[in-house]
VOGU-3710 file (C-alpha; in Angstrom, 3 decimals, decimal comma):
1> xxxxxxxxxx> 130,486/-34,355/13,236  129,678/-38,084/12,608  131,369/-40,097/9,450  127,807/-39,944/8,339  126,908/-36,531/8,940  130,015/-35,442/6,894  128,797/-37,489/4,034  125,521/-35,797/3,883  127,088/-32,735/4,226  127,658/-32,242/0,127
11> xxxxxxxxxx> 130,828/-32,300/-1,957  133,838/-31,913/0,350  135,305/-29,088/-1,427  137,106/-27,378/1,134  139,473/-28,487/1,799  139,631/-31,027/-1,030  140,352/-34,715/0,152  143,673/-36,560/-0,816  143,657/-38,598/-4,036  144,378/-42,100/-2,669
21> xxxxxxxxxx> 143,920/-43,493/-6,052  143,409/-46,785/-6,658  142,878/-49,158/-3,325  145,094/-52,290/-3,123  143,587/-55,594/-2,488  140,308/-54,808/-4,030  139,261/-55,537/-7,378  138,828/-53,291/-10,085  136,754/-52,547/-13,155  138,647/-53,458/-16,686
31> xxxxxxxxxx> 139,758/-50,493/-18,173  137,248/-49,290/-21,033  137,276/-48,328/-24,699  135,231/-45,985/-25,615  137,069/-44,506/-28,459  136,513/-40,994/-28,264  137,747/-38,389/-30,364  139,677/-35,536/-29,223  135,885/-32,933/-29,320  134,419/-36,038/-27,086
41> xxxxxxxxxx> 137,379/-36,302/-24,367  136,780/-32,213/-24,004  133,075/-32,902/-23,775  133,555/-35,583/-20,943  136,034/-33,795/-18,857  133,526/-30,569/-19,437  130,682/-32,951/-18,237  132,716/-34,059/-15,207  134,228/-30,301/-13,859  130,519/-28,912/-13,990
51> xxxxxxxxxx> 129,876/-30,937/-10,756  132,633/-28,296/-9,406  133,111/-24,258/-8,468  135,603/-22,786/-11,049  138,260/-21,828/-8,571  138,764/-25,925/-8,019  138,245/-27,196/-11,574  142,280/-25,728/-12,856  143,614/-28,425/-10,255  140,893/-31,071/-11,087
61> xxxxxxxxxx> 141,027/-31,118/-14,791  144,208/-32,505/-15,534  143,417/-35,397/-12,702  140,215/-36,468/-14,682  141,863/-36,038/-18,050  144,007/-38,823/-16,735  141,114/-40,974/-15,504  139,933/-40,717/-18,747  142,940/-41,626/-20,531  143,746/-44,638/-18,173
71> xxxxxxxxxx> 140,650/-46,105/-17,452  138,166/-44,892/-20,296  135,992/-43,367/-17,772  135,744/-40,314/-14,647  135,400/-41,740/-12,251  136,722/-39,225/-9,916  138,588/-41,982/-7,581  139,541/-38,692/-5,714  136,177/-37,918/-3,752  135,782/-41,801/-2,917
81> xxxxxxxxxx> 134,558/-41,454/0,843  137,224/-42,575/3,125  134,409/-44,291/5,653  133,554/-48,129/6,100  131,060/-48,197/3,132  128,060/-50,773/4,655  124,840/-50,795/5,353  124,281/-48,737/8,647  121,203/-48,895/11,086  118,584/-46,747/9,530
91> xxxxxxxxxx> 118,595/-44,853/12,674  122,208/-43,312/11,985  121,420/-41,412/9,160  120,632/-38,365/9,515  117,486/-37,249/7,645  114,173/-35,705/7,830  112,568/-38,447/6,171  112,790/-42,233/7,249  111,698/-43,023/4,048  114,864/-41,115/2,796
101> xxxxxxxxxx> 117,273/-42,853/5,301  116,056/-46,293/4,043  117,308/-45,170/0,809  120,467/-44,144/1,728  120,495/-47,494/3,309  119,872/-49,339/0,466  123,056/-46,945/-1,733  126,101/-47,708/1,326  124,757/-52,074/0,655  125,370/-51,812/-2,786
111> xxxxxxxxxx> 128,695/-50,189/-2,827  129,950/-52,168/0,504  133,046/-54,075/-0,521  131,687/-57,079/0,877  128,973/-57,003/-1,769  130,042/-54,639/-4,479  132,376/-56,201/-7,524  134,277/-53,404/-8,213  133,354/-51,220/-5,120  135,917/-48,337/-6,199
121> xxxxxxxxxx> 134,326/-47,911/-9,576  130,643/-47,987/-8,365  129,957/-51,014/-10,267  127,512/-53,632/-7,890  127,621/-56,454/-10,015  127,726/-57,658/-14,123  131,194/-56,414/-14,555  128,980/-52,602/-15,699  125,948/-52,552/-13,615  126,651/-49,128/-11,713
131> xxxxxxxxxx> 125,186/-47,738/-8,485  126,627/-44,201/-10,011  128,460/-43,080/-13,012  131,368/-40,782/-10,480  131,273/-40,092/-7,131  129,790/-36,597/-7,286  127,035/-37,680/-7,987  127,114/-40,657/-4,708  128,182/-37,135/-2,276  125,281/-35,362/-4,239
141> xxxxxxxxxx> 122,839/-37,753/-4,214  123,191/-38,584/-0,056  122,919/-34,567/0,835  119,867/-34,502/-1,013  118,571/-37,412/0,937  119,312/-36,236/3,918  117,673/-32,523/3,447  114,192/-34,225/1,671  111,138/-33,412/2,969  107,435/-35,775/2,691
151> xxxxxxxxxx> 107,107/-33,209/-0,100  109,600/-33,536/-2,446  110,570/-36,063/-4,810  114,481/-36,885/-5,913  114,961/-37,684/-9,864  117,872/-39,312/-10,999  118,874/-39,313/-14,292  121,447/-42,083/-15,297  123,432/-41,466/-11,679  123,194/-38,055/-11,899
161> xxxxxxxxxx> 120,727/-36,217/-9,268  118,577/-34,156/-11,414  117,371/-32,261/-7,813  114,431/-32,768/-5,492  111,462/-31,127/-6,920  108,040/-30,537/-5,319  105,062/-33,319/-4,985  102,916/-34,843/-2,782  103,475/-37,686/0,708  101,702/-40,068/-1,956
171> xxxxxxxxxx> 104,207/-39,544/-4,361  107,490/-41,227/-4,764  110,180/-40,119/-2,801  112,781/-40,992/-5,341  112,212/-42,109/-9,426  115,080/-43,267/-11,129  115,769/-43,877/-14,983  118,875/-45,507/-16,368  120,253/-45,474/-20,080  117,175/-44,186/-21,509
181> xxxxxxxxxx> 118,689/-43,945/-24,673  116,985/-43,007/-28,082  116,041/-46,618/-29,723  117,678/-45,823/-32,840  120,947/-45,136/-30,861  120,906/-47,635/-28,531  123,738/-49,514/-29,700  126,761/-51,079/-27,404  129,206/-48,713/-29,213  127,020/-45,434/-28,951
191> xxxxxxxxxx> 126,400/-46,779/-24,878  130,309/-46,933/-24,026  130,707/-43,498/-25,197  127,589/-41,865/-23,810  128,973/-43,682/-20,401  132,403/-41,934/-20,713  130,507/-38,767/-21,690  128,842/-39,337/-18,423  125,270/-38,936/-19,734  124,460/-42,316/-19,172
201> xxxxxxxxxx> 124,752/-45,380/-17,060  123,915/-49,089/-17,585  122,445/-49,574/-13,896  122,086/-53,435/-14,539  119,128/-54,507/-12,742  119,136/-53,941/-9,022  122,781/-51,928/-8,938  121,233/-48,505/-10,374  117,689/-49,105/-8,659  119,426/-49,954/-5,161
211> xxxxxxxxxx> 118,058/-52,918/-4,295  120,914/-55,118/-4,422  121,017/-57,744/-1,773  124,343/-59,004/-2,267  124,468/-62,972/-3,718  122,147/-64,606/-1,940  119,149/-64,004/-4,714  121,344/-65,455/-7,409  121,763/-68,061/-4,288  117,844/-68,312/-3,996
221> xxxxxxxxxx> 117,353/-68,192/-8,233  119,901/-70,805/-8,689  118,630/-72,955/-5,873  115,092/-73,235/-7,731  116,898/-73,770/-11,475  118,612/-76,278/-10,313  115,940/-77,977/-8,421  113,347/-78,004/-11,523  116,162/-78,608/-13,907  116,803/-81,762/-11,793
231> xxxxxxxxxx> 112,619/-82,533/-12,005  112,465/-82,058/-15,450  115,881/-83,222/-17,276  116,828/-85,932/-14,824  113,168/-86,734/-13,199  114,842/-86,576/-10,074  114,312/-84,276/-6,261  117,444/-85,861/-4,815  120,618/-84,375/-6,518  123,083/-86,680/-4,387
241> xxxxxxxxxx> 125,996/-87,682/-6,857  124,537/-85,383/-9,686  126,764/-82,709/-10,985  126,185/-79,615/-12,022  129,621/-77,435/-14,122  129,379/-73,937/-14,575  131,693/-70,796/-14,755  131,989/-67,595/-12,941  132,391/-66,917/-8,904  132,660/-62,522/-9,532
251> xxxxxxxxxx> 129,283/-60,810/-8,542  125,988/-62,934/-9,035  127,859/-65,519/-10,370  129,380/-66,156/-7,012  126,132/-67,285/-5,837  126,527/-70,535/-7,917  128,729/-72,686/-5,353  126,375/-72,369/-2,298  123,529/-72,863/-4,602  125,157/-76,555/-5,094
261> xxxxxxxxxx> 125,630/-77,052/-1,697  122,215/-76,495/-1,023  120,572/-78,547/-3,688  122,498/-81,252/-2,367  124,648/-81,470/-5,852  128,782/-81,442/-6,778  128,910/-77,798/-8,149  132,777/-77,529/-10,062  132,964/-73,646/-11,211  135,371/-72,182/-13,494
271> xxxxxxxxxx> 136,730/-68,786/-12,407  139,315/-67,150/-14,480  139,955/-64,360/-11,486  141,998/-65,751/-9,112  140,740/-62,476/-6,459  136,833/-63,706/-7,404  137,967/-67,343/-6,224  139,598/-66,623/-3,380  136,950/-64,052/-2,002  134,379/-67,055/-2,350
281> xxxxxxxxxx> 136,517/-69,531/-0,408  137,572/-66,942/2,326  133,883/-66,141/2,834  133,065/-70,112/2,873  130,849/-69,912/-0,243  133,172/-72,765/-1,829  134,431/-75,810/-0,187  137,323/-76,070/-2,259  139,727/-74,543/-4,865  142,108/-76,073/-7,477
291> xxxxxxxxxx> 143,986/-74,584/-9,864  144,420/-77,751/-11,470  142,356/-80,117/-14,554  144,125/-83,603/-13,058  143,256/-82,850/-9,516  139,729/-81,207/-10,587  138,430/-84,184/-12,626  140,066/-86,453/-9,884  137,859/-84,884/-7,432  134,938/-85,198/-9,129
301> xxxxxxxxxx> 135,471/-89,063/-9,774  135,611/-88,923/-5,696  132,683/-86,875/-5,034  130,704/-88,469/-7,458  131,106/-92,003/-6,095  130,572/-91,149/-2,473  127,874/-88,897/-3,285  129,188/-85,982/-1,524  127,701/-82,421/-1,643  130,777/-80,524/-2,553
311> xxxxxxxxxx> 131,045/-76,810/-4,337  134,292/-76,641/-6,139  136,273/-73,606/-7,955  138,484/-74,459/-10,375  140,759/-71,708/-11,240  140,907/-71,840/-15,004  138,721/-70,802/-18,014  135,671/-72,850/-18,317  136,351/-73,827/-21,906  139,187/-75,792/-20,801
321> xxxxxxxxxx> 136,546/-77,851/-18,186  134,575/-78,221/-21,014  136,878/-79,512/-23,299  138,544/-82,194/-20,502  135,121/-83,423/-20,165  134,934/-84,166/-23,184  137,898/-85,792/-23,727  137,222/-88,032/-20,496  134,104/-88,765/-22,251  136,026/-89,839/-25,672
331> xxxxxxxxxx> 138,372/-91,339/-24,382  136,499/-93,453/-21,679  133,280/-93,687/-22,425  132,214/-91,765/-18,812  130,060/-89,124/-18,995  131,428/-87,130/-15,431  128,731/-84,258/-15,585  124,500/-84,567/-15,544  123,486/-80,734/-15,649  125,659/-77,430/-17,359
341> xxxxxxxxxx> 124,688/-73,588/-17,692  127,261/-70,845/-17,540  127,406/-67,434/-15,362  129,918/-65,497/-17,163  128,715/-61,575/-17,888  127,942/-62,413/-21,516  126,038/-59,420/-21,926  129,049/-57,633/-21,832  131,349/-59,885/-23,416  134,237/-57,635/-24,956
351> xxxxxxxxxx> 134,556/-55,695/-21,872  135,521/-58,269/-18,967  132,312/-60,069/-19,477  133,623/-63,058/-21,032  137,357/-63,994/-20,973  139,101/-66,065/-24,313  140,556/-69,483/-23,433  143,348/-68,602/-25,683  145,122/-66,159/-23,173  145,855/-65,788/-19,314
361> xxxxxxxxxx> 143,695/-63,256/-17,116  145,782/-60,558/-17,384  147,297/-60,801/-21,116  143,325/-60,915/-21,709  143,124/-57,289/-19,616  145,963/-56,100/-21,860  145,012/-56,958/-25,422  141,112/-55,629/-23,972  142,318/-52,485/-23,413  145,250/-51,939/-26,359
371> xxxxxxxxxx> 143,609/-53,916/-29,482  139,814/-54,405/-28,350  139,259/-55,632/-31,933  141,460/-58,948/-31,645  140,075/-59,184/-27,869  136,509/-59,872/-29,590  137,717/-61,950/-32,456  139,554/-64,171/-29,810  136,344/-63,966/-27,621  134,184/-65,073/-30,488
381> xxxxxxxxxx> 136,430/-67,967/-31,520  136,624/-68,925/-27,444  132,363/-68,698/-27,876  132,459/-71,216/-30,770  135,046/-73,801/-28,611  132,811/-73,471/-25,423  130,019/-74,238/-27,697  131,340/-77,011/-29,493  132,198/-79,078/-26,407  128,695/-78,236/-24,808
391> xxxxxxxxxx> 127,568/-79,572/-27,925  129,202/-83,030/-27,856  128,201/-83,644/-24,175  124,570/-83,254/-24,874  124,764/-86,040/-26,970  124,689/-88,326/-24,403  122,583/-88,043/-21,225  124,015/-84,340/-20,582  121,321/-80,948/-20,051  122,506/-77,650/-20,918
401> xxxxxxxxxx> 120,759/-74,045/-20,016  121,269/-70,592/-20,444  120,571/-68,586/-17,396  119,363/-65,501/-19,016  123,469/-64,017/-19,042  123,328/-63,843/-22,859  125,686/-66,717/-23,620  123,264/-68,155/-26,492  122,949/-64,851/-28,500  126,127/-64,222/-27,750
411> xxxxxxxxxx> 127,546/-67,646/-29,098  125,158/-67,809/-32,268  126,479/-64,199/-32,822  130,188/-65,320/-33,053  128,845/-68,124/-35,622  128,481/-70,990/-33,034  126,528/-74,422/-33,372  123,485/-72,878/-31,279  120,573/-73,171/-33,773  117,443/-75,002/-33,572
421> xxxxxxxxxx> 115,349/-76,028/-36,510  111,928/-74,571/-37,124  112,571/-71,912/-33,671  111,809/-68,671/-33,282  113,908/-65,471/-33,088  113,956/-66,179/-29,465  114,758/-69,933/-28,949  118,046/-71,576/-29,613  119,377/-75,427/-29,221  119,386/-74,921/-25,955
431> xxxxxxxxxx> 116,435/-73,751/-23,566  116,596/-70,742/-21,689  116,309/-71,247/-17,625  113,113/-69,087/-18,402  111,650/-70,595/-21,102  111,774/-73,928/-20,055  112,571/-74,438/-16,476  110,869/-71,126/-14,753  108,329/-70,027/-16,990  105,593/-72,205/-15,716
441> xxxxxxxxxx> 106,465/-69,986/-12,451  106,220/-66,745/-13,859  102,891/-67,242/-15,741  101,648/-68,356/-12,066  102,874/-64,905/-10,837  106,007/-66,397/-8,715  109,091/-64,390/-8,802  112,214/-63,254/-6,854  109,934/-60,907/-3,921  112,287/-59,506/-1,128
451> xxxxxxxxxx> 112,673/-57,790/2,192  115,692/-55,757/3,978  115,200/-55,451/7,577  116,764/-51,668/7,489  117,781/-51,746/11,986  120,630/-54,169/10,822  119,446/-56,639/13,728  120,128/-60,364/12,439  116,670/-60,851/14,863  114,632/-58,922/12,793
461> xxxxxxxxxx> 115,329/-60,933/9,893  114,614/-64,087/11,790  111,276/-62,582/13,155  110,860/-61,766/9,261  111,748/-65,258/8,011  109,403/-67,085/10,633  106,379/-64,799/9,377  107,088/-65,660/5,503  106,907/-69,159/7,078  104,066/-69,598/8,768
471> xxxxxxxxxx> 102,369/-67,345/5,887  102,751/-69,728/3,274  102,549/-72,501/5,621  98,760/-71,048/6,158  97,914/-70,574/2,488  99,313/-74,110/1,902  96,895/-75,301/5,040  93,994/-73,446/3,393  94,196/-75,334/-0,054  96,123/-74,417/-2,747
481> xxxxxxxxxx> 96,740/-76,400/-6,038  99,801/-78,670/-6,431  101,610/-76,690/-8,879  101,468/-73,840/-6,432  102,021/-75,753/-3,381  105,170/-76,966/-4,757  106,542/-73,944/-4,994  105,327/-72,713/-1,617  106,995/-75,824/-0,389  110,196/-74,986/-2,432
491> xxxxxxxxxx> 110,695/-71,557/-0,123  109,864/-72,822/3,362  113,142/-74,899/2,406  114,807/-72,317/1,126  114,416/-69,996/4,175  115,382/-72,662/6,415  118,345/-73,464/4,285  119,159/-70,264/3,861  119,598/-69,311/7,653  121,452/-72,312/8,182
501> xxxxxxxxxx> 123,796/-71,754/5,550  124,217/-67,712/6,243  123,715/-66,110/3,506  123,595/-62,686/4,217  126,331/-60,935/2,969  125,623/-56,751/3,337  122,050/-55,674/4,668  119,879/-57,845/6,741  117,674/-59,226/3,779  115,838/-61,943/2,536
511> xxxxxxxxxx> 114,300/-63,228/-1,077  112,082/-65,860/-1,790  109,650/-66,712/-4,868  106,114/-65,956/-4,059  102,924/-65,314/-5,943  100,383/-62,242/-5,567  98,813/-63,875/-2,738  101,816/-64,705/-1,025  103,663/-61,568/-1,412  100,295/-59,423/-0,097
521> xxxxxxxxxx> 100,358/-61,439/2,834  104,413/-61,418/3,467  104,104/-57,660/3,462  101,253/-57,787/5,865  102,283/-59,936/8,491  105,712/-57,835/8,356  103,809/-54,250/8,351  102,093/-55,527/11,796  104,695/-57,319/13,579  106,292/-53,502/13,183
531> xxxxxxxxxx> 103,647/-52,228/14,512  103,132/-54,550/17,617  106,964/-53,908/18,415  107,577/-57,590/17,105  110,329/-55,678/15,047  112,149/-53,115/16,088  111,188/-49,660/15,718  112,789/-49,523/11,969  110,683/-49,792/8,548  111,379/-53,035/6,464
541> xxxxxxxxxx> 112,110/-52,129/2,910  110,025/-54,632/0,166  111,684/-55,202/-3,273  112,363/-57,380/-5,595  114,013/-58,355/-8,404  113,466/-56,441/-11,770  113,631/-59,908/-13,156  110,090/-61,009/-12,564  106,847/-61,559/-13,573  105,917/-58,141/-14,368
551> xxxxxxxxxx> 109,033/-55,976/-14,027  111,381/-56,718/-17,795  110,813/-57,512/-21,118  113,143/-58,807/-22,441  112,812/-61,521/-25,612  115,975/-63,918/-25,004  114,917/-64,236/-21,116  111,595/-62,794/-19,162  109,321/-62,854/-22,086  110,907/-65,603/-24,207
561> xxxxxxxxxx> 108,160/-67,866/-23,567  105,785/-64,978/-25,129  104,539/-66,456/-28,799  102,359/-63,647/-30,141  105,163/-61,166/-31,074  104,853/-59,265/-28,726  108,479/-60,515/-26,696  110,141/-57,216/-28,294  108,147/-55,148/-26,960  108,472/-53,347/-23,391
571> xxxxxxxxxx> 104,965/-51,836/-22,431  104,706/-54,113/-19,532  107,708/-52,889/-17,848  107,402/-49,277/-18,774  103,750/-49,748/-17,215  105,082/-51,111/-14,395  106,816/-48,722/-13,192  104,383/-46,372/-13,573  101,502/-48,001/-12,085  103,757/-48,789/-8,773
581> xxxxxxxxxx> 104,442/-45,227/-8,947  100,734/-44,749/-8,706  100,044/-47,277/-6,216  102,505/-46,267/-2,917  105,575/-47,387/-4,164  108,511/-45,323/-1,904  110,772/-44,987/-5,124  110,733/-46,515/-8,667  113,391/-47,300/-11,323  113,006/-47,687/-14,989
591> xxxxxxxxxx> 116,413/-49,307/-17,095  117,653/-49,990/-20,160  119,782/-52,765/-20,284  120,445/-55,695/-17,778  120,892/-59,267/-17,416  121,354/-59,513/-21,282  122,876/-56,596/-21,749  122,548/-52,746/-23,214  119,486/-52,336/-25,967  118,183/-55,792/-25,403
601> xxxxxxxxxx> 115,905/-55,269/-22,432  113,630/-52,816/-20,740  112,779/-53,127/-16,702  112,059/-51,458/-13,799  112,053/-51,900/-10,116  110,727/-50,794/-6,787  111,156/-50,170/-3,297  108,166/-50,112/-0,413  109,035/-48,465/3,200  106,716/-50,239/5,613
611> xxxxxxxxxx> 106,647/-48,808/8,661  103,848/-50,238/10,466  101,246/-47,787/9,575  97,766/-48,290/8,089  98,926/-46,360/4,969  102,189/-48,442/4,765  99,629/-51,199/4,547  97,319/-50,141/2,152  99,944/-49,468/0,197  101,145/-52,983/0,084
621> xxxxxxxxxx> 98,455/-54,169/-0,819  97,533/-52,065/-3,552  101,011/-51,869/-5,293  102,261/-55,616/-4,952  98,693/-56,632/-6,799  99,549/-54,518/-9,303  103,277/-55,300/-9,396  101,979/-58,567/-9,984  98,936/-59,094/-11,977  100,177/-56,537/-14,633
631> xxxxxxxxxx> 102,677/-59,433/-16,066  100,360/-62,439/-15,613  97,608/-60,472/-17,510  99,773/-59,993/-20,152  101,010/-63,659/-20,054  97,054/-64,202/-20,445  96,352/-62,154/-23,385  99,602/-64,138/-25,275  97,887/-67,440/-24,976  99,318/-68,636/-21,775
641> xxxxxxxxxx> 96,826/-71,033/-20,091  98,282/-71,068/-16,720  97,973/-67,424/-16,699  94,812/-66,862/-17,737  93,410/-69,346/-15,956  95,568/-67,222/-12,126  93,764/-64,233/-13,649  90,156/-65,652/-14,051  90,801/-66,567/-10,222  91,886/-63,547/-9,428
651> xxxxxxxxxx> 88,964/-61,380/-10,997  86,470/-63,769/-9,181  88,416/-62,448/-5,863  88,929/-58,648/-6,769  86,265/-57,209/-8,256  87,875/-54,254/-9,178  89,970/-56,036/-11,665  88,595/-56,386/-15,201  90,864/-57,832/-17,782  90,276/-58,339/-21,302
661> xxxxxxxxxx> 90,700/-61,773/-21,842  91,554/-63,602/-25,471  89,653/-66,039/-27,576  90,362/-69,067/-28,472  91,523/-68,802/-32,351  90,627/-71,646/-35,498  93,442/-74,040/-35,912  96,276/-72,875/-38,721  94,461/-75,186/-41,626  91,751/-71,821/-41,435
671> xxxxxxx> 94,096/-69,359/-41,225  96,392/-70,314/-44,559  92,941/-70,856/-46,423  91,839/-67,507/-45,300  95,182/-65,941/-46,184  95,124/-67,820/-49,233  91,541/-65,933/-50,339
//
């Protein structure tokens, strides 16, 4: 029997494998709080043993109490497959369904050490966002893959596999939900004890939908913020000698020092894990790696006279970058950096998200885990000094964003400087990379759109790359207006840059931003090169990010350029996902939480087989319209020219599209008098 055949085989009960416990030389989750009470630690172990016959749960018990009491959570380190955990060639799985092996496909990429943050604990990326809540529920999960028929459907609730129940070949092979929580209970307490009760799972974005592609769409997503940040703060394209300071080199975040390098910038990243920092340089994703200020601010001085492109990792907190710039700046008069954000997991900020400047890495793991109520009152006071030196630095010719991580609400919620006069709920000092620098793209239906080539061949993907290439070459040859043909122009570089620089870490997989249009065409030109043998005989799995035009609400990122009130609301998403399950989609995934963390954001996600047939193709077509125009329709109806006037075009061009369209409404002077009646 093949490694893979075993592990679609079920639970390996008998005989039981050896507890390894936990690997060396890989990192690890932070250990958790959930502060349960003596009735809620039975309930969890009860929760865990029922994956289990009752003549193994006496010996299994007393392991997962432990768990429990060590780490806050089951994870059940004992059934952790003892197999090379990667993405395979879709042909080695063995399945009834291809459809179902391109799944399984997509589940060994996001737990591949090589990609996943904390590969042991199922966690993908975010510090939480898990692939699975135990590995039951992994073993489960694959034998169900493997036995699924063209008529059945796999539900998943929070990680747990719910069982394949009966439907139709035009119905989703596999819908997923994650942390659907009540709304009134939807709190970050209530969520770390309903995790370690192990009836729910925060599944980030693309970690509990499987569509993780490792760090190259941060890569991609950074690339572009940078780029328009440059346009529109420094009214610049070339970023030689600029530089850019951020923190965090863990899961996305890691993504930030190539993104320098290929925006032509000096990156400098804080990383407070020296494992994070040293993973990035072995894998060449940073040029360089200091553990000291001197040497670090010395460098930059270098780099930024020679205009050299150089990513480097400091090994420090980022508050203490902060701060030195600051005191360069005081004390000399130079201003050393031109652009700022920050990566750190913000929306998880008491649990390994977000580590104090007032203690060392692992006296900050300690005190998290013995006295979580000082760790936040030192992590809030940390918030207000990383604030305060951003603050004193954008008084001079210095731009600051927040990339959608949280930071901002975070920081104004530990009482820091963040405010802006006269702004909504939603807006802070600060822009959000959204609001400001990428919204322009999403009302114009751009957003993160992605392939995995699932026969593992490096030449697919370049067969794949030269197609999105000459497709958006085309459209740009055809006519296209300038706003749209800058961004087109943006992601022929990008896939050039991207192959030179390597970026595939895990699966064979690319992302690039692309409209309706360009998306519909992508998937086309892909679904008939398989056909024509262009591509080998294996489907190519379409995705994207759940951060896009259509996919989240969510008010302090996605839809915090949304004025009518309507940013705190989530129909869009929730819509979303059902109208791609409609439409063809090959499996759909609906979350709470992500990006800005647990009960601040709805969205969903998708994954599309093509295989080269007609229906593969008509199924493209009809799901990625909707995928798309769902979100600029609703951009339209909140007053958003740009999208009403990509929806006007696009009615003249489908005419089985009807949108309601808004209005225009008196100026305010009317409004008071008529309120004043």
């Amino acid at each position: 029997m093949s490694c893979l055949q075993a592990l679609c085989s079920g639970l390996p009960l008998r005989p039981l494998p050896e507890n390894q416990g936990l690997w060396a030389g890989v990192p690890h989750a932070p250990v958790r709080t959930p502060g349960l009470n003596f009735e809620e630690k039975q309930l969890a172990l009860r929760n865990a043993l029922r994956y289990f016959p009752p003549d193994i749960q006496e010996l299994l018990a007393p392991e997962f109490a432990q768990e429990l009491r060590l780490y806050g959570h089951i994870y059940m380190y004992r059934f952790c497959p003892n197999i090379e955990m990667k993405a395979y060639p879709i042909e080695q799985y063995p399945c009834r369904v291809r459809a179902a092996a391109a799944i399984m496909h997509m589940i060994m990429n996001n737990l591949d050490p090589a990609v996943a943050q904390f590969p042991q604990e199922l966690v993908t990326y975010g510090g939480n966002g898990q692939v699975f809540s135990n590995w039951a529920q992994f073993w489960l999960t694959m034998s169900y893959l493997s036995k699924m028929t063209e008529e059945q459907t796999l539900v998943m609730y929070s990680g747990h596999p719910l069982g394949l129940f009966p439907s139709s070949p035009n119905a989703p092979r596999l819908v997923i939900t994650n942390g659907m929580v009540i709304p009134n209970y939807s709190s970050r307490t209530e969520y770390e004890k309903l995790f370690a009760l192990g009836v729910t799972m925060y599944g980030q974005m693309t970690a509990g939908s499987y569509c993780y592609i490792g760090p190259q769409g941060i890569v991609h997503g950074t690339v572009l913020t940078v780029l328009n940040a440059a346009r529109r703060y420094l009214g610049v394209e070339d970023l030689a000698g600029k530089v850019f300071v951020t923190s965090g080199l863990g899961g996305m975040s890691g993504a930030q020092a190539k993104a320098a390098v290929i925006t032509g910038c000096i990156g400098v990243i804080a990383e407070v894990d020296k494992a994070a920092l040293e993973k990035r340089h072995k894998q060449g994703w940073l040029m360089e790696v200091t553990d000291s200020l001197d040497h670090c601010i010395q460098r930059l001085r270098e780099a930024r006279k020679k205009k050299e492109v150089l990513s480097l990792g400091y090994h420090g907190n980022v508050v203490e970058l902060w701060e030195r710039l600051v005191h360069v700046l005081d004390t000399t008069g130079e201003l050393l950096v031109d652009l700022g954000s920050d990566q750190t997991s913000c929306h998880n900020p008491f649990n390994g998200g977000y580590y104090p400047v007032q203690l060392s890495f692992t006296d900050a793991q300690s005190l998290m885990a013995s006295d979580p109520a000082a760790f936040k009152g030192l992590v809030q006071e940390s918030l207000r000094r990383h604030v305060s030196a951003i603050n004193r630095l954008a008084k001079e010719k210095f731009f600051f964003w927040d990339y959608g991580n949280a930071f901002l609400l975070e920081a104004q919620r530990a009482g820091a400087d963040v405010g802006k006069k006269g702004a909504s709920k939603t807006e802070f000092r600060y822009p959000s990379y959204v609001q400001h620098i990428m919204g322009d793209i999403f009302s114009q239906g751009f957003g993160p759109f992605r392939w995995v080539c699932t026969s593992g061949d490096p030449k697919d993907l370049t067969v794949t790359d030269q197609l999105a290439m000459s497709v958006l070459e085309q459209a740009i040859a055809d006519g296209v207006k300038v706003s749209v043909k800058q961004q087109y122009m943006d992601n022929i570089r990008w896939i050039r840059e991207a192959a030179k620089h390597q970026l595939v870490v895990g699966s064979q997989a690319r992302i690039l931003y692309s409209d309706q249009k360009g998306r519909v065409a992508i998937a086309v030109a892909i679904n008939q090169a398989i056909a024509r043998g262009k591509i080998k005989q294996a489907p190519v799995v379409l995705s994207r990010d759940h951060h896009d035009v259509s996919g989240t609400d969510s008010p302090f990122r996605e839809t915090s350029n949304i004025y009518d009130g309507s940013a705190f609301c989530a129909d869009m998403a929730v819509q979303n996902f059902v109208g791609d399950a409609c439409r063809g989609a090959t499996w759909v995934a609906l979350h709470n939480g992500g990006g800005v963390g647990w009960g601040e954001v709805i969205n969903g996600g998708f994954g599309l087989v093509l295989d080269g047939t007609p229906e593969a193709e008509q199924k493209a077509r009809m799901m990625l319209s909707w995928d798309v125009s769902n979100g600029v329709a609703r951009r339209c109806w909140s007053g958003n020219q740009k999208a009403y006037d990509i929806i006007c075009q696009t009615m003249q061009e489908n005419n089985g599209l009807v949108v309601t369209l808004p209005h225009e409404v008196g100026d305010k002077l009317v409004l008071q008098q008529a309120l004043q009646l």
